[in-house]
CHARMM-style PDB file with segment names, atoms N, HN, CA, C and O in Angstrom:
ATOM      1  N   UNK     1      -3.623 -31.421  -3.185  1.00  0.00      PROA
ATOM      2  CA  UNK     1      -4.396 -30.582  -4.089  1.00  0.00      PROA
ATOM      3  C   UNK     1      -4.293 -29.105  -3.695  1.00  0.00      PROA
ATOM      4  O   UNK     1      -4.103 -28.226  -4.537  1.00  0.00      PROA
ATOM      5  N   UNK     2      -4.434 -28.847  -2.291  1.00  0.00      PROA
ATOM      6  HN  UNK     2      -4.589 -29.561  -1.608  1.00  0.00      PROA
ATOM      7  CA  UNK     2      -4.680 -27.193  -1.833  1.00  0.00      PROA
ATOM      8  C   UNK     2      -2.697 -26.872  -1.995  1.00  0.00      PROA
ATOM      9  O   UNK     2      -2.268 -25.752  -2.273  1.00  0.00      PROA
ATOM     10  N   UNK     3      -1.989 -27.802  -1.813  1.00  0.00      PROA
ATOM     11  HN  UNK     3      -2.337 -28.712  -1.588  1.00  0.00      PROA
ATOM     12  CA  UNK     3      -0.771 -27.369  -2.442  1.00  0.00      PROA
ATOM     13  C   UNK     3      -0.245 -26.912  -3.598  1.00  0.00      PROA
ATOM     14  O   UNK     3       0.665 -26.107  -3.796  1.00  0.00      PROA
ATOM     15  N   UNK     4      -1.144 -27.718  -4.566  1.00  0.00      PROA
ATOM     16  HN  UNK     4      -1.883 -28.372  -4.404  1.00  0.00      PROA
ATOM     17  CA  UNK     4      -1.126 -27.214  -6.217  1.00  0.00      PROA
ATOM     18  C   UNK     4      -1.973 -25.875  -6.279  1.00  0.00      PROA
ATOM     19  O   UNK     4      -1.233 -25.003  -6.735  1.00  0.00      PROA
ATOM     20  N   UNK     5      -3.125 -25.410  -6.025  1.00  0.00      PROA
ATOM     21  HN  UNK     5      -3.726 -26.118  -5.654  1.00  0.00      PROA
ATOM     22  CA  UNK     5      -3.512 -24.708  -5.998  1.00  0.00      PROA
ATOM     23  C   UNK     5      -2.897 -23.405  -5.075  1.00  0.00      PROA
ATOM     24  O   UNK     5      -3.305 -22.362  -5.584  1.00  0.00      PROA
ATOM     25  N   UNK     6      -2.350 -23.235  -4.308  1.00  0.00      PROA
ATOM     26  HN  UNK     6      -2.018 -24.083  -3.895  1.00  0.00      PROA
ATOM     27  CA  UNK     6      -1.618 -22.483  -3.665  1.00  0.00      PROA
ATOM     28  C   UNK     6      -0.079 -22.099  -4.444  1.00  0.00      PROA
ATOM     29  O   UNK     6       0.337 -20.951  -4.598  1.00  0.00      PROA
ATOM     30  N   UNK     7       0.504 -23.133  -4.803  1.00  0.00      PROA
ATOM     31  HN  UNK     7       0.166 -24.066  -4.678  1.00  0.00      PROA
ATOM     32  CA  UNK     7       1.448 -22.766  -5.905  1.00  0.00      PROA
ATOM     33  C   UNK     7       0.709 -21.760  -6.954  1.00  0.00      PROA
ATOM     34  O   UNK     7       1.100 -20.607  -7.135  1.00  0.00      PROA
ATOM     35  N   UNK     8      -0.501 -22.388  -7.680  1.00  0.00      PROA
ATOM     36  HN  UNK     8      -0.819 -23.325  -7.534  1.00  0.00      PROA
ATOM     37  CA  UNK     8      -0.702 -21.528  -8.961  1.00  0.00      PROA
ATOM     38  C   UNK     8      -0.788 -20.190  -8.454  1.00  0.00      PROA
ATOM     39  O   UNK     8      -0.262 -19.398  -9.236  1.00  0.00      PROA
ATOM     40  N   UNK     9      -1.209 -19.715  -7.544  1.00  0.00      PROA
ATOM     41  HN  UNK     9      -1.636 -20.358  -6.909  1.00  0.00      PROA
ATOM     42  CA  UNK     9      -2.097 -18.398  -6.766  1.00  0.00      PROA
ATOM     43  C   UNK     9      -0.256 -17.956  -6.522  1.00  0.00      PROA
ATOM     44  O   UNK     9      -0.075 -16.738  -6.525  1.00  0.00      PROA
ATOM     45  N   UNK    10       0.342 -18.356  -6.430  1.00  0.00      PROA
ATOM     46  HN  UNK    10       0.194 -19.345  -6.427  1.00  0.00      PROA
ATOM     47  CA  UNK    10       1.841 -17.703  -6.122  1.00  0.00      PROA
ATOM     48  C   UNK    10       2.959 -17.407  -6.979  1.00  0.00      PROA
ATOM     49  O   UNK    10       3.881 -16.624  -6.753  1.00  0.00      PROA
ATOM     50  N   UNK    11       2.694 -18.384  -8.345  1.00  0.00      PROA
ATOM     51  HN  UNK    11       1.945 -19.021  -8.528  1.00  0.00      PROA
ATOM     52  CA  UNK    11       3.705 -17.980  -9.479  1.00  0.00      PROA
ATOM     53  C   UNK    11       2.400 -17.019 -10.109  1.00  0.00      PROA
ATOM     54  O   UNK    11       2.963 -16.409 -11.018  1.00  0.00      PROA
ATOM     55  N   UNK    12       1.329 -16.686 -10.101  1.00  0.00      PROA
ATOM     56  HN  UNK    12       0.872 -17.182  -9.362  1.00  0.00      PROA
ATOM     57  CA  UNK    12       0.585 -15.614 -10.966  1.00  0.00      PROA
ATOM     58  C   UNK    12       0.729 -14.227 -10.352  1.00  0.00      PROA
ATOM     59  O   UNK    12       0.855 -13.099 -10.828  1.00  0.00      PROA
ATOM     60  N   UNK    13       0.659 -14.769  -9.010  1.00  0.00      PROA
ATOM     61  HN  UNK    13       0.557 -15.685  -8.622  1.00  0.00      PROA
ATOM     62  CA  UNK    13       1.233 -13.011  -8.421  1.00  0.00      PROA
ATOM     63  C   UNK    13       2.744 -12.809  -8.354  1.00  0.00      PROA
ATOM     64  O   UNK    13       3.056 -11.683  -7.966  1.00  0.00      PROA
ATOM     65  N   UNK    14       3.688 -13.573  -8.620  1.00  0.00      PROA
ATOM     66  HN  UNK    14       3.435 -14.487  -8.936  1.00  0.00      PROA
ATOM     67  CA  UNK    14       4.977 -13.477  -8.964  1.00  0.00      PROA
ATOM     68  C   UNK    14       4.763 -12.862 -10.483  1.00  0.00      PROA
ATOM     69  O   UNK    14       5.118 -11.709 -10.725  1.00  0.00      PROA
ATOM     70  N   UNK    15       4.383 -13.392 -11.117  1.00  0.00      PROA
ATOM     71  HN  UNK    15       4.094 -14.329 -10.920  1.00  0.00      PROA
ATOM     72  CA  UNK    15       4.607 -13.221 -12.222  1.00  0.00      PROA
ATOM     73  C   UNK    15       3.013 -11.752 -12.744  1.00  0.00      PROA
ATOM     74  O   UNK    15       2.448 -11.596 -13.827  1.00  0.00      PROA
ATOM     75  N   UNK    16       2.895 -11.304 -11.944  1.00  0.00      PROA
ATOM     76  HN  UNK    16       3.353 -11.431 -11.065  1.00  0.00      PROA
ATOM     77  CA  UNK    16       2.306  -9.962 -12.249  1.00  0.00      PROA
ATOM     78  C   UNK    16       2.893  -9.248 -11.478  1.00  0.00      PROA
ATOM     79  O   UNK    16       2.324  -8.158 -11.423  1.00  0.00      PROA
ATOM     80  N   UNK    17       4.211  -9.333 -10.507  1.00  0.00      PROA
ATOM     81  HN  UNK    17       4.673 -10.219 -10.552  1.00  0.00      PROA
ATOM     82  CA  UNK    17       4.693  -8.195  -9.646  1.00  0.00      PROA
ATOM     83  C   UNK    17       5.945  -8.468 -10.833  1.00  0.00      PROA
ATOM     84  O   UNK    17       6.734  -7.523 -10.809  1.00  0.00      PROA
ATOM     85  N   UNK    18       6.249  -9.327 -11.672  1.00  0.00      PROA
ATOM     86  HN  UNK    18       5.608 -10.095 -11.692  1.00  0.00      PROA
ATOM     87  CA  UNK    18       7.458  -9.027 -12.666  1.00  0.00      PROA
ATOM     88  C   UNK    18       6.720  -8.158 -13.714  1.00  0.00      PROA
ATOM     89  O   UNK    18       6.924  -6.946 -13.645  1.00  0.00      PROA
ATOM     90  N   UNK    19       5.913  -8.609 -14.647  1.00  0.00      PROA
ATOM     91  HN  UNK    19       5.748  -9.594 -14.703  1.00  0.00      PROA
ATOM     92  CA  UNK    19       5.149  -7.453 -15.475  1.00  0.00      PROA
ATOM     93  C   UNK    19       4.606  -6.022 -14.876  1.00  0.00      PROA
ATOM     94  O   UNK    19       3.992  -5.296 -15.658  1.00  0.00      PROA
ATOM     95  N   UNK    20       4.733  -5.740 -14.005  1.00  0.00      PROA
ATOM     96  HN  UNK    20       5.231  -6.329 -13.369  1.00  0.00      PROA
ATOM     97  CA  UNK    20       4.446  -4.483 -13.315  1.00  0.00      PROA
ATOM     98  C   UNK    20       6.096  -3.849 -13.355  1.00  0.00      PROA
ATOM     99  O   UNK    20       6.187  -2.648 -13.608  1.00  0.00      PROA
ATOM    100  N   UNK    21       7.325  -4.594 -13.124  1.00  0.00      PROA
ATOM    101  HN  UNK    21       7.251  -5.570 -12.918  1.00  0.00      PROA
ATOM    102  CA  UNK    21       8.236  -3.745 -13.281  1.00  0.00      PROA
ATOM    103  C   UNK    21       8.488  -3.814 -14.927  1.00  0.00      PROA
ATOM    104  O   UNK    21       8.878  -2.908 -15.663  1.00  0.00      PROA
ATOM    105  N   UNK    22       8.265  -4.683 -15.140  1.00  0.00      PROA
ATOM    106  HN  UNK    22       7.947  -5.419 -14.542  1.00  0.00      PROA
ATOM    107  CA  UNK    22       8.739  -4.780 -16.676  1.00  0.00      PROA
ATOM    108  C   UNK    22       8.008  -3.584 -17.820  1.00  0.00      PROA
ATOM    109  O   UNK    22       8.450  -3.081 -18.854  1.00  0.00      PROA
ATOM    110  N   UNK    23       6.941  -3.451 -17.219  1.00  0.00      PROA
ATOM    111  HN  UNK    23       6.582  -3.859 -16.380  1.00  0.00      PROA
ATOM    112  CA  UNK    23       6.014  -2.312 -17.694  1.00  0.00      PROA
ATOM    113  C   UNK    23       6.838  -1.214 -17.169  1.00  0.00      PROA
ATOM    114  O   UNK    23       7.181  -0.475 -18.092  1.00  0.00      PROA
ATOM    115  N   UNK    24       7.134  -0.963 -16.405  1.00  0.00      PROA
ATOM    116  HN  UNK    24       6.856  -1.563 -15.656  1.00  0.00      PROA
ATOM    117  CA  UNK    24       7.619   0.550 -16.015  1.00  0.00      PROA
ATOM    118  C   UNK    24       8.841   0.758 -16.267  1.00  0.00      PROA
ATOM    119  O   UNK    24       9.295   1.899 -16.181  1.00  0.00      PROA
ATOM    120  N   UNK    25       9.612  -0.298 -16.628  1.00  0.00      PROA
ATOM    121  HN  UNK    25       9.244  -1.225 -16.699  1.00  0.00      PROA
ATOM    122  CA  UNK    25      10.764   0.083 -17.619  1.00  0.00      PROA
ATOM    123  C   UNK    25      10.323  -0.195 -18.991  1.00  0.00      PROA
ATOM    124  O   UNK    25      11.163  -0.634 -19.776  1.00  0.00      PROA
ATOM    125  N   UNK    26       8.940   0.031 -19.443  1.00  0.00      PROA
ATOM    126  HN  UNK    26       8.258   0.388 -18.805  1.00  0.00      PROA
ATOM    127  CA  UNK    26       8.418  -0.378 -21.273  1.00  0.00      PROA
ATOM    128  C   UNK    26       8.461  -1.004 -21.968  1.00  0.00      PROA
ATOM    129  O   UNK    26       8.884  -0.949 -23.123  1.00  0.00      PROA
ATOM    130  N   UNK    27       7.848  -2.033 -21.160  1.00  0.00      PROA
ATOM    131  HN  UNK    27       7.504  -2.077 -20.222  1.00  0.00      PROA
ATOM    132  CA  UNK    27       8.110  -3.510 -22.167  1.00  0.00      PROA
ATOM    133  C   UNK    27       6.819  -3.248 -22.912  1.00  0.00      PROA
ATOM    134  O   UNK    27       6.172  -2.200 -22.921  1.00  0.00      PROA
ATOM    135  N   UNK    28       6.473  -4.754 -23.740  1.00  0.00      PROA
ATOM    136  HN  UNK    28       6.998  -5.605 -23.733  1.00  0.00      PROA
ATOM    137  CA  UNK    28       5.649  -4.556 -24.449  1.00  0.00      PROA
ATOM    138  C   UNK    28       4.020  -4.298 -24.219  1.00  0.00      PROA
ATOM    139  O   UNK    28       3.524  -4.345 -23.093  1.00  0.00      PROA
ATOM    140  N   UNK    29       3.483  -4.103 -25.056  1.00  0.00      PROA
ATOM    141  HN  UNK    29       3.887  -4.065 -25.970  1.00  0.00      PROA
ATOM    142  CA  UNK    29       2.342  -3.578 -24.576  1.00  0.00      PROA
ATOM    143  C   UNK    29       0.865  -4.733 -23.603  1.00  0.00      PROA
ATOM    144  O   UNK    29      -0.193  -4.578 -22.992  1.00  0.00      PROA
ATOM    145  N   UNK    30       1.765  -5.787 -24.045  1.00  0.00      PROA
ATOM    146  HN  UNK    30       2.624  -5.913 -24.541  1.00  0.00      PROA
ATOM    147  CA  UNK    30       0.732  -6.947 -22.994  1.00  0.00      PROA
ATOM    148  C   UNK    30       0.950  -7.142 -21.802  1.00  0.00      PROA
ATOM    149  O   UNK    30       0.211  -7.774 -21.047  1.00  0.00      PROA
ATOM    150  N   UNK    31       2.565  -6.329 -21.357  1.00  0.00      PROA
ATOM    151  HN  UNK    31       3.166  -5.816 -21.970  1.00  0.00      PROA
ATOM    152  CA  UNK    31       3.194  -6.768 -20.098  1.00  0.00      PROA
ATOM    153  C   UNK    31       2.080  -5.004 -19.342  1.00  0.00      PROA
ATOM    154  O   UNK    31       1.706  -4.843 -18.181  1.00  0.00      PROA
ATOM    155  N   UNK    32       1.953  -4.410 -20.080  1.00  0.00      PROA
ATOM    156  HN  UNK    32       2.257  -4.541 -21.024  1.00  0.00      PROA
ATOM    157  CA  UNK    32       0.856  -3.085 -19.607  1.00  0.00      PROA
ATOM    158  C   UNK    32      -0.426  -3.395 -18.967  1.00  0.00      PROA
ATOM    159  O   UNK    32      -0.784  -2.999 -17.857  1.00  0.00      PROA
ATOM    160  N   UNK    33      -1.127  -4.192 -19.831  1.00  0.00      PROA
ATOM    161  HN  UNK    33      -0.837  -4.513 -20.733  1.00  0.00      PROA
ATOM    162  CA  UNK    33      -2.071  -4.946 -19.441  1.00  0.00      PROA
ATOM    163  C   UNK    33      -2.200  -5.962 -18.407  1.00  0.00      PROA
ATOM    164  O   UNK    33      -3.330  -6.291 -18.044  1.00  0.00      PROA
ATOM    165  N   UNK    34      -1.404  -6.373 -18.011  1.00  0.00      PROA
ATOM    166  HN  UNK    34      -0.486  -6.107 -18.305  1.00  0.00      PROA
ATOM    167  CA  UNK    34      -1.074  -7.530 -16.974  1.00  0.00      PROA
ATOM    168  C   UNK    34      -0.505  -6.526 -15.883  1.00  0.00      PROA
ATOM    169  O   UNK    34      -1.096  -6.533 -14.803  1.00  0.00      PROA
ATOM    170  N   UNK    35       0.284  -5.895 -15.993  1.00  0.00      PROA
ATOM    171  HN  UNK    35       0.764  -5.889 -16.870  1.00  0.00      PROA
ATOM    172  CA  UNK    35       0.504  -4.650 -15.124  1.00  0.00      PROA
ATOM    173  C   UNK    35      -0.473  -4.328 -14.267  1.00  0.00      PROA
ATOM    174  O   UNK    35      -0.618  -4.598 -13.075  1.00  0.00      PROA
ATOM    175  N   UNK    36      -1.352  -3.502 -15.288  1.00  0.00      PROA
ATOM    176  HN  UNK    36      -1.233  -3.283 -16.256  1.00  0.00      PROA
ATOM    177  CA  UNK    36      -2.747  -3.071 -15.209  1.00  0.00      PROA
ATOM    178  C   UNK    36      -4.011  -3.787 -14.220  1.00  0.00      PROA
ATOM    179  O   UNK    36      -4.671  -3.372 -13.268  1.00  0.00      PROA
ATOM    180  N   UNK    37      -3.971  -4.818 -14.830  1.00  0.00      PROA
ATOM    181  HN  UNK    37      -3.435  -5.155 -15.604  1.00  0.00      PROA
ATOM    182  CA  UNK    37      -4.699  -5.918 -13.841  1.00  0.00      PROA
ATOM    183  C   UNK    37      -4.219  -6.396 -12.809  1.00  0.00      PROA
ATOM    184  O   UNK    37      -5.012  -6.676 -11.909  1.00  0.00      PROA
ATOM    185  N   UNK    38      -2.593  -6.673 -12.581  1.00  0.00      PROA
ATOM    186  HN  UNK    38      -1.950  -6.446 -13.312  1.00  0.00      PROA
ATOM    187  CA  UNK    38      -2.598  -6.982 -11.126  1.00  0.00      PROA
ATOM    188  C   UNK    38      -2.598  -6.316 -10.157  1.00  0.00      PROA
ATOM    189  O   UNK    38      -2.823  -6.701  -9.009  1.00  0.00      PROA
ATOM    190  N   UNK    39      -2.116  -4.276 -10.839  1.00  0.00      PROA
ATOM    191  HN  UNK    39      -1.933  -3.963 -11.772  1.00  0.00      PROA
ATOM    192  CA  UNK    39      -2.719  -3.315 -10.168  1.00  0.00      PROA
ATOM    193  C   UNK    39      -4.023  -3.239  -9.612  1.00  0.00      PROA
ATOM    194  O   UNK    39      -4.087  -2.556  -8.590  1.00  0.00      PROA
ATOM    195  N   UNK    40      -5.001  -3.717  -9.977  1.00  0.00      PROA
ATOM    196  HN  UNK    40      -4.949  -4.271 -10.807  1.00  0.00      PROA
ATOM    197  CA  UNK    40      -6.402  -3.570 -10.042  1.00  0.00      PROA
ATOM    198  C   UNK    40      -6.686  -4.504  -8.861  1.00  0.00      PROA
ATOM    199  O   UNK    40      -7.213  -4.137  -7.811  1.00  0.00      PROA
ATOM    200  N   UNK    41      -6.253  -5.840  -9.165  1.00  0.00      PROA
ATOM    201  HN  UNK    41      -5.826  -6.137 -10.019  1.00  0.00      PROA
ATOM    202  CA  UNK    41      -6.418  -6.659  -8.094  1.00  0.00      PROA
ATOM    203  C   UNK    41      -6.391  -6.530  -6.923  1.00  0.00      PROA
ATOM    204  O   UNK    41      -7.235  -6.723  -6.049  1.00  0.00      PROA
ATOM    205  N   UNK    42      -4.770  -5.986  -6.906  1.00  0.00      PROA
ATOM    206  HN  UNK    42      -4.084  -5.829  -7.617  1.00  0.00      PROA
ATOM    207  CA  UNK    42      -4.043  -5.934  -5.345  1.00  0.00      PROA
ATOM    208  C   UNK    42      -4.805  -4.543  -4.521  1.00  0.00      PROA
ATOM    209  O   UNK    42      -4.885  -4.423  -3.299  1.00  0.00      PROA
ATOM    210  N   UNK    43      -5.420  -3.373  -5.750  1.00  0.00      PROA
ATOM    211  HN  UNK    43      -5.355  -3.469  -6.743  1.00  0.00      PROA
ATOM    212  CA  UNK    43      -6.345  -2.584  -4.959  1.00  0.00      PROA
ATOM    213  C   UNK    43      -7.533  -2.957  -4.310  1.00  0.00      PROA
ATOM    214  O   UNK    43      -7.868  -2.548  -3.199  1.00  0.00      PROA
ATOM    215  N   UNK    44      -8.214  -3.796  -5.068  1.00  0.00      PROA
ATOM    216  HN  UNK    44      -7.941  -4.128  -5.971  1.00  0.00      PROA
ATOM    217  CA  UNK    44      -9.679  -4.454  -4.879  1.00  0.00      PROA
ATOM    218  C   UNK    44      -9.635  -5.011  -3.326  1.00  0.00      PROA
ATOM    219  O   UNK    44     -10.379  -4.882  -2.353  1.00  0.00      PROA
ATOM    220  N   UNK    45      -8.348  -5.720  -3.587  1.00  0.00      PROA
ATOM    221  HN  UNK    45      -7.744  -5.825  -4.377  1.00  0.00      PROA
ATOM    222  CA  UNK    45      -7.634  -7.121  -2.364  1.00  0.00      PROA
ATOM    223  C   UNK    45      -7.616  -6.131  -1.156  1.00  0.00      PROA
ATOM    224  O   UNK    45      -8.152  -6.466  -0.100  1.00  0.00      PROA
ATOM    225  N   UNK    46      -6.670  -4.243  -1.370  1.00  0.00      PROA
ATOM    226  HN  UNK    46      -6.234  -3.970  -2.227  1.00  0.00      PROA
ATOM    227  CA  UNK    46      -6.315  -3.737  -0.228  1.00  0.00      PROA
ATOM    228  C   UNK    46      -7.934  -3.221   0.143  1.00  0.00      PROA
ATOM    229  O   UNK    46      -8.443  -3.452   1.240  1.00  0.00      PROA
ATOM    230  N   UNK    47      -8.598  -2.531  -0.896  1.00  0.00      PROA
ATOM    231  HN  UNK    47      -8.185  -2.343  -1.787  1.00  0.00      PROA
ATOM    232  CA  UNK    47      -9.799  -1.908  -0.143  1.00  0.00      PROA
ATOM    233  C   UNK    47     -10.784  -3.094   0.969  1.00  0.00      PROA
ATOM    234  O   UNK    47     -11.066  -2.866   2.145  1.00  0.00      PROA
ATOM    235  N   UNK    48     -11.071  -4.059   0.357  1.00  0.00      PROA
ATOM    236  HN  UNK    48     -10.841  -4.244  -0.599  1.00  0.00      PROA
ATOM    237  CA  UNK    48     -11.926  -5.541   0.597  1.00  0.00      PROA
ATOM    238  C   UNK    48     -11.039  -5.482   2.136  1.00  0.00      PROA
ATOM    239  O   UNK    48     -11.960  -5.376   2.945  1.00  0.00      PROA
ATOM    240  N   UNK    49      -9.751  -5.496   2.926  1.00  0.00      PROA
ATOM    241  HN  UNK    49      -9.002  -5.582   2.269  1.00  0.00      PROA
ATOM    242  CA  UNK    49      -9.506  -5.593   3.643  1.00  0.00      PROA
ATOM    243  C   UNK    49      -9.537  -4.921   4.552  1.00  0.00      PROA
ATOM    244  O   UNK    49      -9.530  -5.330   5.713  1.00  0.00      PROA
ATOM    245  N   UNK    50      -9.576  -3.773   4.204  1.00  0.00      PROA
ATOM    246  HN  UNK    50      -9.581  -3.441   3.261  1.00  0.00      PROA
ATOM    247  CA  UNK    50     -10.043  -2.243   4.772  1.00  0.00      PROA
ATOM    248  C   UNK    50     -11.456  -2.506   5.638  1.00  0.00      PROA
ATOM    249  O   UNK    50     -11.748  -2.696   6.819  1.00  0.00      PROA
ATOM    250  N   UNK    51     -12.187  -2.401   4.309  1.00  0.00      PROA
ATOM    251  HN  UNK    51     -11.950  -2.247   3.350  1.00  0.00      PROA
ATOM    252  CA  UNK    51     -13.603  -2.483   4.704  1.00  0.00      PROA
ATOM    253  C   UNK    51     -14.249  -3.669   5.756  1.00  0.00      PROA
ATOM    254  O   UNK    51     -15.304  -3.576   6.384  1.00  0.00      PROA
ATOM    255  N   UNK    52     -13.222  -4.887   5.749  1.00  0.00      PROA
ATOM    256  HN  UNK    52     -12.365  -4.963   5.239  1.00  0.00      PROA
ATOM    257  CA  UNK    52     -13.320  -5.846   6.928  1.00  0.00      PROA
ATOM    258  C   UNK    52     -12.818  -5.764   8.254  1.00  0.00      PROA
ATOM    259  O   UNK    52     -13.101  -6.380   9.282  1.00  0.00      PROA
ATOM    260  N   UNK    53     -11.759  -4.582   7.913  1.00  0.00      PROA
ATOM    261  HN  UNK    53     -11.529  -4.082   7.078  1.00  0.00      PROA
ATOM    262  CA  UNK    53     -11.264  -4.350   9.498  1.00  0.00      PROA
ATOM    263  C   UNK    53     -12.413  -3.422   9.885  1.00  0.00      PROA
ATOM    264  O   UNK    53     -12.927  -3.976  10.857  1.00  0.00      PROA
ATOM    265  N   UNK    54     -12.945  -2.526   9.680  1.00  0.00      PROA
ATOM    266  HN  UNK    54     -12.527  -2.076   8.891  1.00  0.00      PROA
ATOM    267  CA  UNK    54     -13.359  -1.618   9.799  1.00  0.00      PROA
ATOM    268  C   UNK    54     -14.660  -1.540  10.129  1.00  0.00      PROA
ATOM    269  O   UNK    54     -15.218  -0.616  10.721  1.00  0.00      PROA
ATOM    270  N   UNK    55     -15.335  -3.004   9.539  1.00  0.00      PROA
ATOM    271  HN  UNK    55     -14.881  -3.754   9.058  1.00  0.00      PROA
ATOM    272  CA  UNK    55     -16.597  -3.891  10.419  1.00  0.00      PROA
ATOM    273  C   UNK    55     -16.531  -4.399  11.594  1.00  0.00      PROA
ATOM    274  O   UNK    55     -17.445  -4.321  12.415  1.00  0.00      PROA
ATOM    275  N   UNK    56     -15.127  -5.132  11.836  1.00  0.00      PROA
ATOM    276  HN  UNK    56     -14.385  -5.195  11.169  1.00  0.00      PROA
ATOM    277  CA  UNK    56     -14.673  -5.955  13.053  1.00  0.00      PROA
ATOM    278  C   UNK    56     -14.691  -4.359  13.969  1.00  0.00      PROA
ATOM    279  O   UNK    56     -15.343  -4.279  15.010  1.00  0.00      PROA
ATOM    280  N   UNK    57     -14.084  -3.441  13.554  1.00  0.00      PROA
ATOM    281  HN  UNK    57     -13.555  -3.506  12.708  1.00  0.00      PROA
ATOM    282  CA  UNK    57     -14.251  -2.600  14.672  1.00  0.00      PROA
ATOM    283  C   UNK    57     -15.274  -1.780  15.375  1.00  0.00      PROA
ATOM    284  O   UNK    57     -15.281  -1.206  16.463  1.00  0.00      PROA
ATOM    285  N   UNK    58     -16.102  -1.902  14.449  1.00  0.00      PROA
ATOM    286  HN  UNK    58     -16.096  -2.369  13.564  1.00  0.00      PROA
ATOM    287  CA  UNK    58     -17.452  -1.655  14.631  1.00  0.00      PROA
ATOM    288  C   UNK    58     -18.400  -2.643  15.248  1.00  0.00      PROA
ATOM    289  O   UNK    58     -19.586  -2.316  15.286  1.00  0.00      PROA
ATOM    290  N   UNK    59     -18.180  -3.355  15.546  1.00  0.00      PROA
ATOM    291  HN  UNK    59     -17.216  -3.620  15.516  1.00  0.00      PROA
ATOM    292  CA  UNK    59     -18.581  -4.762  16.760  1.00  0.00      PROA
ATOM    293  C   UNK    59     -19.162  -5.356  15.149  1.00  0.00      PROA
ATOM    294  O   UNK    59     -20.318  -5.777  15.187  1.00  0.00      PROA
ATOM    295  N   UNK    60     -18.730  -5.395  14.296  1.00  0.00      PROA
ATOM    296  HN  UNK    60     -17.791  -5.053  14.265  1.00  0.00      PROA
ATOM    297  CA  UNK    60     -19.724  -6.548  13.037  1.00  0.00      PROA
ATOM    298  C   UNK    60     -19.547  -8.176  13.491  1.00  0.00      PROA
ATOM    299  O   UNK    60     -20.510  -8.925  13.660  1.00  0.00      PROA
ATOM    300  N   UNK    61     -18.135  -8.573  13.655  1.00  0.00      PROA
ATOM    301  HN  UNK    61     -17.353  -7.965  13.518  1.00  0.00      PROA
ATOM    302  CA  UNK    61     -17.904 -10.159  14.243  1.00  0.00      PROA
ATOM    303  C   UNK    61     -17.290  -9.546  15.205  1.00  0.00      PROA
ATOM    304  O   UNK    61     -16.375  -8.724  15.252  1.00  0.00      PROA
ATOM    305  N   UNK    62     -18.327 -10.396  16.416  1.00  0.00      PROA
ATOM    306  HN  UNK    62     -19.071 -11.063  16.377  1.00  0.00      PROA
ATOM    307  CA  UNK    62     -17.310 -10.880  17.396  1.00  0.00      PROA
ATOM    308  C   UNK    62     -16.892 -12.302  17.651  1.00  0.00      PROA
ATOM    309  O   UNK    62     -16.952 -13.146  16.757  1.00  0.00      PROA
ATOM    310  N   UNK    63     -16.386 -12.623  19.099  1.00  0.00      PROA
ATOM    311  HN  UNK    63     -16.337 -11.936  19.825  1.00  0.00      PROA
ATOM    312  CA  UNK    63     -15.423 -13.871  18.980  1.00  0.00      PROA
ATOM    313  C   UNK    63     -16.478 -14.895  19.510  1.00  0.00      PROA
ATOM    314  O   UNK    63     -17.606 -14.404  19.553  1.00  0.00      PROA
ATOM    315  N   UNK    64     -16.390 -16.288  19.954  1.00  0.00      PROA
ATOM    316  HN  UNK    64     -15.474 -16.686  19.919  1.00  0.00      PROA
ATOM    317  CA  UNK    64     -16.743 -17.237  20.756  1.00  0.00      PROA
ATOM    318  C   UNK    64     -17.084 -17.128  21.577  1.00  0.00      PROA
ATOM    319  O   UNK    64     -18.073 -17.803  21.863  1.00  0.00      PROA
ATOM    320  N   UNK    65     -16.488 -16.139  22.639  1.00  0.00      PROA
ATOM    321  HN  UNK    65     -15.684 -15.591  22.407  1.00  0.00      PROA
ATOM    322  CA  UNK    65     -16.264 -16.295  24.147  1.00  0.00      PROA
ATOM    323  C   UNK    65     -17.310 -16.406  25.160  1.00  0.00      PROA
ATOM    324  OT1 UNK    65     -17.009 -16.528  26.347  1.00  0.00      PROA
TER     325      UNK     65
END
C-alpha cells in the first residue's frame, strides 16, 4: 500500500516539474496553472523546512541520549 501511495506522490511531482517547463516554453493555459501550483508547493515544502531546521537549532528537539 505505502508503495502505491509513494508512486502516486512521484508521478504528480514528475508530472508538475513537466508542466512547469512546458509552461515556460507556453503551453496551454492549464499547464500555467499546474505550473503555478507546484511552484507554490515546492515553496511552502522549502520554507516548512527552513523553519524546522531553524527550531532544531535553537535546542526545539533534542535527541534520546
Amino acid at each position: 500500500m505505502a508503495v502505491l501511495i509513494l508512486s502516486g506522490v512521484l508521478v504528480l511531482a514528475v508530472g508538475g516539474c513537466v508542466c512547469v517547463v512546458w509552461a515556460a516554453r507556453g503551453g496551454p493555459r492549464w499547464t500555467r496553472a499546474v505550473a503555478t501550483a507546484t511552484l507554490a508547493v515546492g515553496e511552502l515544502v522549502r520554507r516548512s523546512s527552513r523553519t524546522n531546521r531553524k527550531s532544531n537549532a535553537d535546542g526545539g528537539i533534542t535527541s534520546g541520549d
